[in-house]
C-alpha positions as CSV (number, residue, x, y, z in Angstrom):
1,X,-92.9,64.3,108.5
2,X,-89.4,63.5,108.2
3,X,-86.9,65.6,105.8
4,X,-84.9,64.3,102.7
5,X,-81.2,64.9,103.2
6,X,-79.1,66.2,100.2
7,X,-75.3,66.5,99.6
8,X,-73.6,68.5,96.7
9,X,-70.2,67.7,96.0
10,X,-68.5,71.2,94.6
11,X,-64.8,71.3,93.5
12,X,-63.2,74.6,94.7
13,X,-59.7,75.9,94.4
14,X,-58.5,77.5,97.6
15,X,-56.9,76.3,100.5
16,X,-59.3,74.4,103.3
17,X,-58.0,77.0,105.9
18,X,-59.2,80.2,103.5
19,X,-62.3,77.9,102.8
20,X,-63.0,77.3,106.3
21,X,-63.0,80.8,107.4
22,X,-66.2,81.9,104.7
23,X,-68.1,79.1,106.9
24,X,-67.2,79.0,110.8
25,X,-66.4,82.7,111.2
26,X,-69.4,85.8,111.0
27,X,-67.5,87.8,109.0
28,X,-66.8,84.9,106.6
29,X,-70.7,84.0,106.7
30,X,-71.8,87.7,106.2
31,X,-69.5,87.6,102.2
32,X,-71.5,85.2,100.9
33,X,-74.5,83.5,102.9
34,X,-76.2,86.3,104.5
35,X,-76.7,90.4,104.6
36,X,-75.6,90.0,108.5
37,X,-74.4,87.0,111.1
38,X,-74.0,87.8,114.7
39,X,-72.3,85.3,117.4
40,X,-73.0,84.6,120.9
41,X,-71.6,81.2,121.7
42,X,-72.6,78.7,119.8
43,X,-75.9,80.6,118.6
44,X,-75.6,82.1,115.0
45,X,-78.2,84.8,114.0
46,X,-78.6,84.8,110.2
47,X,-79.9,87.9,108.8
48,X,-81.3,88.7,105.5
49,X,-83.3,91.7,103.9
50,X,-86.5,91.0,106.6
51,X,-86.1,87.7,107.8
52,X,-83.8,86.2,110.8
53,X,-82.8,82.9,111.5
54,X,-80.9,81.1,114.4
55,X,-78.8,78.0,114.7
56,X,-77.0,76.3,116.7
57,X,-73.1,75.0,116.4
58,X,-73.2,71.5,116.2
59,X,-69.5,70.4,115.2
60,X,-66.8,72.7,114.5
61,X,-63.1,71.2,113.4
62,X,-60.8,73.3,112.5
63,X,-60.1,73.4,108.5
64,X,-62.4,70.6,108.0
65,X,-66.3,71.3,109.1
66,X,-68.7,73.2,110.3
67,X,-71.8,72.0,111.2
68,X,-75.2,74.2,112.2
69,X,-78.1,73.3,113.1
70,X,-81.6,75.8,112.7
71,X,-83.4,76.3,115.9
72,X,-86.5,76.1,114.3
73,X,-85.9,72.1,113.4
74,X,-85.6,71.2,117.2
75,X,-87.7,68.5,116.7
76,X,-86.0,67.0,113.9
77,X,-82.5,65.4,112.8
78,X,-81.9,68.3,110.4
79,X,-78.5,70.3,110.1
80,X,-76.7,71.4,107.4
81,X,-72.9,71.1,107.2
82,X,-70.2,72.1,105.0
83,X,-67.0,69.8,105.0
84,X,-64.2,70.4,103.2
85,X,-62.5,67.2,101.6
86,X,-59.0,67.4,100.5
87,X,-58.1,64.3,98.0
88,X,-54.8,62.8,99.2
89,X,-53.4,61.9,95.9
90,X,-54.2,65.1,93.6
91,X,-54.6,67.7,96.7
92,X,-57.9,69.2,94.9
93,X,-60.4,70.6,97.8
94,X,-64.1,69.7,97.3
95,X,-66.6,71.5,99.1
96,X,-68.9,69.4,100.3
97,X,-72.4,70.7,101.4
98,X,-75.1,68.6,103.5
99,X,-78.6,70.1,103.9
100,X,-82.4,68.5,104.3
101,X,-85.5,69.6,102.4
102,X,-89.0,69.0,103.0
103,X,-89.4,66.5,100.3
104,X,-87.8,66.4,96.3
105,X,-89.3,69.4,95.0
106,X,-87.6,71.5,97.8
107,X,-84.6,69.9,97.8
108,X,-84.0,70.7,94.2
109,X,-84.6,74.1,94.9
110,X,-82.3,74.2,97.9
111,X,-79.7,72.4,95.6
112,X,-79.7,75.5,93.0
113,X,-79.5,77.8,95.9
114,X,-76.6,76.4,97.0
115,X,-75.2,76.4,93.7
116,X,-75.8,80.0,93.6
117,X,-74.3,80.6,97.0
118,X,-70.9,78.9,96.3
119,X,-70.4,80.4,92.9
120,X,-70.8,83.8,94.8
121,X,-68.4,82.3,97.4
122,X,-66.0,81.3,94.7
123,X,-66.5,84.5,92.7
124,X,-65.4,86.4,96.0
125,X,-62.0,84.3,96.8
126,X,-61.2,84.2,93.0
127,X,-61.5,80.0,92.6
């Protein structure tokens, strides 16, 4: 069963440097996304409450992205990916966030998650 991929497009005003830290380090990650993020290489152990989950670094680029992917969507072409897009003629930063759902109904959920992640996120770093 393949996934449907979603992108939200999120204006945020901070720097792509402060931005990028909240999503490629674990103690950026463990502000906002989850109760606890440990690092070994490129493996990323999400914790929350009772539940763990691990991903894999994909693609990391300094200031720009950071792209995971969950181990337990081996067998698909799943990630999720946040990308921060600077606009070269105003300078405003938009987070962008890439992520796949089992089919609409999830992905709406997942969209209003996200929502409710990055409003925390921007809560935290005052944008």
């Amino acid at each position: 069963m393949s996934k449907v991929k979603f992108e939200l497009e999120i204006p945020v005003h901070a720097s792509p440097a402060l931005l990028y830290q909240y999503f490629a380090t674990p103690s950026g990650l463990e502000e906002w996304f989850a109760d606890r993020v440990n690092s070994r290489g490129k493996i990323i152990t999400f914790l929350w409450d009772d539940s763990e989950e691990e991903a894999t670094v994909i693609t990391k680029k300094t200031d720009e992205r950071v792209k995971y992917k969950w181990t337990e969507s081996e067998g698909d072409d799943s990630y999720f990916e946040f990308k921060i897009q600077v606009d070269p003629l105003t300078n405003d930063v938009a987070l962008i966030i890439t992520d796949f759902a089992d089919d609409e109904d999830d992905a709406e959920e997942a969209k209003m998650l996200w929502k409710n992640q990055i409003d925390e996120l921007r809560h935290l770093i005052g944008a």
